[in-house]
Jmol script that loads the backbone (N, CA, C; Angstrom):
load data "model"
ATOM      1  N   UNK A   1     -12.355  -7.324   1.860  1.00  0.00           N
ATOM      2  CA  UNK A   1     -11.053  -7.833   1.536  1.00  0.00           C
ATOM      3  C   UNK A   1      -9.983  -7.130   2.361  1.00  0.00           C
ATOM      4  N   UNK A   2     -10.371  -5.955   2.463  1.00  0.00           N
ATOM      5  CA  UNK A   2      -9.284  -5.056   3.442  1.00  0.00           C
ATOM      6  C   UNK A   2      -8.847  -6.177   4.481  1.00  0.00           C
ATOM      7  N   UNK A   3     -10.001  -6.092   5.431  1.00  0.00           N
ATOM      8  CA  UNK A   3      -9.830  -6.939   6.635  1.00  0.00           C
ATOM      9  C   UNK A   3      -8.961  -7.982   6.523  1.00  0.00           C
ATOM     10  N   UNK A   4      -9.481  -8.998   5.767  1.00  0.00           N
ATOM     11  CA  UNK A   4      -8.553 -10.251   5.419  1.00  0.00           C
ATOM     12  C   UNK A   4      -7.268  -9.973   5.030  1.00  0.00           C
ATOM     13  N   UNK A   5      -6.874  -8.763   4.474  1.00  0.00           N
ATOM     14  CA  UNK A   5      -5.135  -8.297   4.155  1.00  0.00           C
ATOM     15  C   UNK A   5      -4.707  -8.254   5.168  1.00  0.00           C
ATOM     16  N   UNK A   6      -5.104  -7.277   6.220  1.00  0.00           N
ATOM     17  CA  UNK A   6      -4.965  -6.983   7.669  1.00  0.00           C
ATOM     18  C   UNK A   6      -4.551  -8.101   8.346  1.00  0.00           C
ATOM     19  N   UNK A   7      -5.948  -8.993   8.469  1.00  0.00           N
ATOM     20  CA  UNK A   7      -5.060  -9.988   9.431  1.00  0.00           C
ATOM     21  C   UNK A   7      -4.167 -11.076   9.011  1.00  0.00           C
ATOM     22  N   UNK A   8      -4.085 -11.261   7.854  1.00  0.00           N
ATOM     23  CA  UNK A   8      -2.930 -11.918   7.298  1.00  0.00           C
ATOM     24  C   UNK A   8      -1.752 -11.576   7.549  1.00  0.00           C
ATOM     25  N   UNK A   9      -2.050 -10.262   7.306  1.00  0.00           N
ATOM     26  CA  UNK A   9      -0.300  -9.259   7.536  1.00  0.00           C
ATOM     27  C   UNK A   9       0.126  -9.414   9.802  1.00  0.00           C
ATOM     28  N   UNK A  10      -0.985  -8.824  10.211  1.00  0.00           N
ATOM     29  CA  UNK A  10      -1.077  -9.600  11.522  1.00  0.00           C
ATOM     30  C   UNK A  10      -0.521 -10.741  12.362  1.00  0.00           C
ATOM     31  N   UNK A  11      -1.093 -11.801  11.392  1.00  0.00           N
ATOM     32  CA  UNK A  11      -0.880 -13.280  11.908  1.00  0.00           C
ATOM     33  C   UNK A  11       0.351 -13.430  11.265  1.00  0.00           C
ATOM     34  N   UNK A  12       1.363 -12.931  10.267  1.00  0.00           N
ATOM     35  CA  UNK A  12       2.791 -12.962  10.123  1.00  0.00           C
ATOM     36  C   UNK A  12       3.527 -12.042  10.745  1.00  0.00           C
ATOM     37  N   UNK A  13       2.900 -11.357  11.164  1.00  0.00           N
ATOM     38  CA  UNK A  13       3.751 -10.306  12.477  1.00  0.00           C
ATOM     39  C   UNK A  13       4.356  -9.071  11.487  1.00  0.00           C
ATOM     40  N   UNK A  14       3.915  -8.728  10.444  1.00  0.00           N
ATOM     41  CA  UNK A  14       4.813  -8.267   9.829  1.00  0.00           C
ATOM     42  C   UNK A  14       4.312  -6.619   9.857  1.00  0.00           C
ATOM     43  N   UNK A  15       5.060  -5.700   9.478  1.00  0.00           N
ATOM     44  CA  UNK A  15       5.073  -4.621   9.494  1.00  0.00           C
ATOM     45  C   UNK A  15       3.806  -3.949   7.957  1.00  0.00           C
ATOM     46  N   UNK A  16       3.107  -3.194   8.059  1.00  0.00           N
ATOM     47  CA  UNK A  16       2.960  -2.148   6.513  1.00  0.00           C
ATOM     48  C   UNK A  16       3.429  -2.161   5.288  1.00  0.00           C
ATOM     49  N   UNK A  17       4.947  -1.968   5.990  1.00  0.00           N
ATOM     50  CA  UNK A  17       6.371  -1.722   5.123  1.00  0.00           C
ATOM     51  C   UNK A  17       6.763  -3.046   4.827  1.00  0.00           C
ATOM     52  N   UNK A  18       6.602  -3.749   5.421  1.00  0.00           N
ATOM     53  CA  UNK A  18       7.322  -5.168   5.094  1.00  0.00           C
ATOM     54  C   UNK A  18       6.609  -6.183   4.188  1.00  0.00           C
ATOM     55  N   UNK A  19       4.831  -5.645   4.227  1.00  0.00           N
ATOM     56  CA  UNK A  19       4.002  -6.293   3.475  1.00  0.00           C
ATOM     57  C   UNK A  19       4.140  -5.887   2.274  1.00  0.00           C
ATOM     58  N   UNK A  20       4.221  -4.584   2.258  1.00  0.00           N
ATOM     59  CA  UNK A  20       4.116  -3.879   0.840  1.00  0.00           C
ATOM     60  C   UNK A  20       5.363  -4.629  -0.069  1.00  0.00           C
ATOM     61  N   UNK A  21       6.205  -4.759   0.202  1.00  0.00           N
ATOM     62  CA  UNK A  21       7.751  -4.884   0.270  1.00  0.00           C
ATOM     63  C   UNK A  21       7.546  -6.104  -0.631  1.00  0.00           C
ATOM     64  N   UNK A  22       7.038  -7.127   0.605  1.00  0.00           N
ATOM     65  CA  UNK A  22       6.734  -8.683   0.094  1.00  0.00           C
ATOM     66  C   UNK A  22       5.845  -8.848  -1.066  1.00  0.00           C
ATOM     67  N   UNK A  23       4.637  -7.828  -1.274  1.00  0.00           N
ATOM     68  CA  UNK A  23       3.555  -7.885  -2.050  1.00  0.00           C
ATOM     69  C   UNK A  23       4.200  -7.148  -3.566  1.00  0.00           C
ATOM     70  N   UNK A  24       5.415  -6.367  -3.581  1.00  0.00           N
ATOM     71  CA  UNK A  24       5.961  -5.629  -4.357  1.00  0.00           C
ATOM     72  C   UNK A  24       5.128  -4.479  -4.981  1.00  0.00           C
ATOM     73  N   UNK A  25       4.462  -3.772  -4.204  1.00  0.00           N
ATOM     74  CA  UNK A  25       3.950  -2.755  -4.273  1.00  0.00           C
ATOM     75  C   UNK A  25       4.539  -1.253  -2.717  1.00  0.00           C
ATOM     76  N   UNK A  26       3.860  -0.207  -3.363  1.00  0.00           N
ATOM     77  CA  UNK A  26       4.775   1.231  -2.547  1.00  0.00           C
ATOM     78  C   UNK A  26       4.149   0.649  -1.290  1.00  0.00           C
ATOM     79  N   UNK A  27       4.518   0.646   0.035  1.00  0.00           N
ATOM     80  CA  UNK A  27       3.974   1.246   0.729  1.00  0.00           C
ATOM     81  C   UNK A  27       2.501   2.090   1.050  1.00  0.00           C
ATOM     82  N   UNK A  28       2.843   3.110   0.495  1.00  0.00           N
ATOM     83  CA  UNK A  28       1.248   3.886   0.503  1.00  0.00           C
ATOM     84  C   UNK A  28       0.114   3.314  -0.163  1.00  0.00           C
ATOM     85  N   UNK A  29       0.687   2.171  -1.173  1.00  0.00           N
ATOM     86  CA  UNK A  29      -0.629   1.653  -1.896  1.00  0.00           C
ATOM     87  C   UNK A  29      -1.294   1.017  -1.106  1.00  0.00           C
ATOM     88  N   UNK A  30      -0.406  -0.678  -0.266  1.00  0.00           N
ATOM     89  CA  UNK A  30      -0.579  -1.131   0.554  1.00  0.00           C
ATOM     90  C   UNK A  30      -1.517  -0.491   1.641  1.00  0.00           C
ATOM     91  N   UNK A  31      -1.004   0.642   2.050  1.00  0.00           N
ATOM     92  CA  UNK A  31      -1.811   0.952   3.001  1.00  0.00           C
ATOM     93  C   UNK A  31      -3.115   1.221   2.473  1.00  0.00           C
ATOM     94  N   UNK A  32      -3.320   1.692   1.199  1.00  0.00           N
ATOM     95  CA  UNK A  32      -4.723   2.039   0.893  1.00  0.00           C
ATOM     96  C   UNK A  32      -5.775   0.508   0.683  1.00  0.00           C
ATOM     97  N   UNK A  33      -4.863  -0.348   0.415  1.00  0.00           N
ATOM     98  CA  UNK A  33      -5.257  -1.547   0.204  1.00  0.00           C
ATOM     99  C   UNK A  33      -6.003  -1.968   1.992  1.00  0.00           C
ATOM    100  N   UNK A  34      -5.246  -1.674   2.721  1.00  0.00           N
ATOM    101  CA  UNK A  34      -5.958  -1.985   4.166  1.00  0.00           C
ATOM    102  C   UNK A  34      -7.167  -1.131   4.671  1.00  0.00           C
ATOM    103  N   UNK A  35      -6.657   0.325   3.770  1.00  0.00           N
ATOM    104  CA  UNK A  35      -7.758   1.130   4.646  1.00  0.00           C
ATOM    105  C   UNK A  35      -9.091   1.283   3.567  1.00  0.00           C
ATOM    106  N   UNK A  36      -9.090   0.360   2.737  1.00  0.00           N
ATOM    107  CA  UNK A  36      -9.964  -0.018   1.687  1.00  0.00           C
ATOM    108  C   UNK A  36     -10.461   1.565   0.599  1.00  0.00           C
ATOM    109  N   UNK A  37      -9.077   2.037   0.414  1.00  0.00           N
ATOM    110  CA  UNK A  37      -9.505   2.960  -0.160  1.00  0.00           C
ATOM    111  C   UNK A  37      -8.585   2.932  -1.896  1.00  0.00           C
ATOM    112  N   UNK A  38      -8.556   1.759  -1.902  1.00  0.00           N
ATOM    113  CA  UNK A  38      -8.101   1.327  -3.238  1.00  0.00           C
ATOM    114  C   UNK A  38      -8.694   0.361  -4.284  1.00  0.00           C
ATOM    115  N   UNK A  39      -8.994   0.643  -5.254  1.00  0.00           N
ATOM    116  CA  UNK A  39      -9.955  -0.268  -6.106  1.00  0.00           C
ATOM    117  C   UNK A  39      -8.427  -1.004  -6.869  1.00  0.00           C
ATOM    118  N   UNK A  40      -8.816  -1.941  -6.054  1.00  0.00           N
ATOM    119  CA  UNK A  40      -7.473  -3.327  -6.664  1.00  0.00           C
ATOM    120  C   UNK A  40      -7.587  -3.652  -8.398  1.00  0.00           C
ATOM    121  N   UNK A  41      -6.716  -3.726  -8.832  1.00  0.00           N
ATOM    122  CA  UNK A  41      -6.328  -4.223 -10.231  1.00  0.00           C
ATOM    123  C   UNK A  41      -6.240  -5.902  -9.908  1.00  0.00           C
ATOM    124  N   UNK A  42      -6.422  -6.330 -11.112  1.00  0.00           N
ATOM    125  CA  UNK A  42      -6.277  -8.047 -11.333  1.00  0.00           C
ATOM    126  C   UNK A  42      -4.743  -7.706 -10.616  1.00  0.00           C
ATOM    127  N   UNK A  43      -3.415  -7.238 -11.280  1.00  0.00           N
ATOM    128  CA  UNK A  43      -2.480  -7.297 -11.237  1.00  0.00           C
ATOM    129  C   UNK A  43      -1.979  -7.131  -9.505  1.00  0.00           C
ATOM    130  N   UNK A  44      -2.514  -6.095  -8.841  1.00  0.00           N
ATOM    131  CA  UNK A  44      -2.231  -5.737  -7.574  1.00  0.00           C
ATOM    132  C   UNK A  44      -2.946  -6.889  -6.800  1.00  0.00           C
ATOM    133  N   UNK A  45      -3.674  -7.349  -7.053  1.00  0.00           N
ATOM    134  CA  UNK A  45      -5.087  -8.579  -6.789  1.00  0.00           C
ATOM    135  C   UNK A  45      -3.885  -9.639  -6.610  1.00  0.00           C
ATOM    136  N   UNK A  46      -3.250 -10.102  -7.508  1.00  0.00           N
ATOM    137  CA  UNK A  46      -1.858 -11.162  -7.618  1.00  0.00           C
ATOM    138  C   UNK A  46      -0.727 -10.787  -6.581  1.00  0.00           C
ATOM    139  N   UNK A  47      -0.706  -9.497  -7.045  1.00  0.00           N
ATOM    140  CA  UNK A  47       0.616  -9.332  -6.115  1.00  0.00           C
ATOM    141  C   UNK A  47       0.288  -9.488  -4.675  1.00  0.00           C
ATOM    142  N   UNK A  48      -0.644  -9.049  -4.130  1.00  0.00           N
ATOM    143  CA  UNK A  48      -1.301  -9.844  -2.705  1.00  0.00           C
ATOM    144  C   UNK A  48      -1.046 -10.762  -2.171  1.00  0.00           C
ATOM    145  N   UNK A  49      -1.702 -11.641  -3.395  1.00  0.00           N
ATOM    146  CA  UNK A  49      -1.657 -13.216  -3.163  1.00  0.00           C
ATOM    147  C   UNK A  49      -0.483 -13.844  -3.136  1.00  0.00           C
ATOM    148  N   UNK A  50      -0.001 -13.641  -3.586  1.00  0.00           N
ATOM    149  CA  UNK A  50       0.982 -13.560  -3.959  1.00  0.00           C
ATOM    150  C   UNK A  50       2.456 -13.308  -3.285  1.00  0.00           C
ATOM    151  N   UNK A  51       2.156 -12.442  -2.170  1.00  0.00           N
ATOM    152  CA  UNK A  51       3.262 -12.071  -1.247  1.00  0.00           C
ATOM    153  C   UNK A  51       2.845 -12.364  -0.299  1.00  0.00           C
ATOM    154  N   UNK A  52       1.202 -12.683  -0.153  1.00  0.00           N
ATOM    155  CA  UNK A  52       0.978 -13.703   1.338  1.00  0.00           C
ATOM    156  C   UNK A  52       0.943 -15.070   1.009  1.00  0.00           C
ATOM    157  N   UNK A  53       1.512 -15.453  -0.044  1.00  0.00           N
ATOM    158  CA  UNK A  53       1.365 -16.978  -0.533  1.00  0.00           C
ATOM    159  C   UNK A  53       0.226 -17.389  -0.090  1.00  0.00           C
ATOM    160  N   UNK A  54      -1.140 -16.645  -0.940  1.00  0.00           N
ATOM    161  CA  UNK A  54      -2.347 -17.353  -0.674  1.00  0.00           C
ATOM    162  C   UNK A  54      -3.080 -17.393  -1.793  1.00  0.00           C
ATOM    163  N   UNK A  55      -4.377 -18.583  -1.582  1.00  0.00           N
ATOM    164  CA  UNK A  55      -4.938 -18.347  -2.762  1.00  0.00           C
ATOM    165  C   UNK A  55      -5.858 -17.209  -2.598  1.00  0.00           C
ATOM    166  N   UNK A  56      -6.037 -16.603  -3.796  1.00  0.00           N
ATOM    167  CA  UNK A  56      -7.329 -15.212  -3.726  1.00  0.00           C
ATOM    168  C   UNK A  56      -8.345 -15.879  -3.387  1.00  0.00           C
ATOM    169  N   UNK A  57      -9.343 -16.809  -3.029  1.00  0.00           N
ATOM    170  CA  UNK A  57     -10.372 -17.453  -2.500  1.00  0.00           C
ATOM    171  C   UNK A  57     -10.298 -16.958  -0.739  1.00  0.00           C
ATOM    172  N   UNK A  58      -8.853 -17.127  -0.808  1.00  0.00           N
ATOM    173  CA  UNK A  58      -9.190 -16.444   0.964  1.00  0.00           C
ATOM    174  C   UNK A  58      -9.335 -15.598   1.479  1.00  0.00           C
ATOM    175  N   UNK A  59      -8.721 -14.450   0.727  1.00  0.00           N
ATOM    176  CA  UNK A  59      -9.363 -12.908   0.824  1.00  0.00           C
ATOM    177  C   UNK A  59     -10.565 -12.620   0.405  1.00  0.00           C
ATOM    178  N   UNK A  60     -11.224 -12.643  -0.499  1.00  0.00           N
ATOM    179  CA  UNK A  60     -12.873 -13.132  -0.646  1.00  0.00           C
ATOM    180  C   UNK A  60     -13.802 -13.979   0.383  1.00  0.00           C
ATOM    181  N   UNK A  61     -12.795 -15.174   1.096  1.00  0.00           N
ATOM    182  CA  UNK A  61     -13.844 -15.590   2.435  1.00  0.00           C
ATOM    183  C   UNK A  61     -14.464 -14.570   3.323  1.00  0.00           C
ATOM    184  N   UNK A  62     -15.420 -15.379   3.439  1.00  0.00           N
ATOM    185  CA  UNK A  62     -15.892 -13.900   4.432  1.00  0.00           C
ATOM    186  C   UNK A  62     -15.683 -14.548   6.054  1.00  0.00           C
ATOM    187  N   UNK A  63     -15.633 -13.459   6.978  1.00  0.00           N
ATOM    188  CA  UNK A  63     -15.303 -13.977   7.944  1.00  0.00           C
ATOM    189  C   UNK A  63     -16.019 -14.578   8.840  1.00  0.00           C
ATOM    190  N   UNK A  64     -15.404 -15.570   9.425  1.00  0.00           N
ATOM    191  CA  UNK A  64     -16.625 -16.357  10.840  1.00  0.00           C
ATOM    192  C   UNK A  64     -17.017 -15.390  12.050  1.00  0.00           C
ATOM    193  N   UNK A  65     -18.155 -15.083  12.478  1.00  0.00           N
ATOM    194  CA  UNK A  65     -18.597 -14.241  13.310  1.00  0.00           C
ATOM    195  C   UNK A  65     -18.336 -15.484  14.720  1.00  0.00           C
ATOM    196  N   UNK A  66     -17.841 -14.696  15.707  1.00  0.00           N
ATOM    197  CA  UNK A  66     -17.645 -15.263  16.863  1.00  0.00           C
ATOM    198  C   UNK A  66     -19.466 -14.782  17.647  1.00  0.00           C
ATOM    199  N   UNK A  67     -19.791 -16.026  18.214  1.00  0.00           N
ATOM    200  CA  UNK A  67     -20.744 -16.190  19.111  1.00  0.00           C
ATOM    201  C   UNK A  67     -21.201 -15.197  20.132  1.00  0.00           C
TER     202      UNK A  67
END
end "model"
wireframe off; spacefill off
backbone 0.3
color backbone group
């Protein structure tokens, strides 16, 4: 799931700080959320989704391996 935060945050160009911001969580959580060193709550789980306007099904996709 890390990954998929990552490039979401990525493909909106957006900053750490700016995700966290959007997701309404600190900063430092966020980051633990990327560097997968955070065991997500339902609640933090929402706020995700939530600030990337996505459904949680897409952070759970797993990713397409390039050829």
């Amino acid at each position: 799931m890390a990954a998929a935060v990552r490039r979401l945050r990525e493909q909106k160009g957006w900053t750490q700080e700016e995700a966290a911001h959007r997701c309404g969580m600190t900063t430092r959580l966020y980051q633990r959320v990327e560097g997968e060193e955070a065991n997500l709550t339902f609640t933090s789980l929402a706020r995700v989704c939530e600030g990337f306007e996505v459904d949680v099904v897409r952070l759970f996709k797993p990713l397409k391996r390039r050829a």
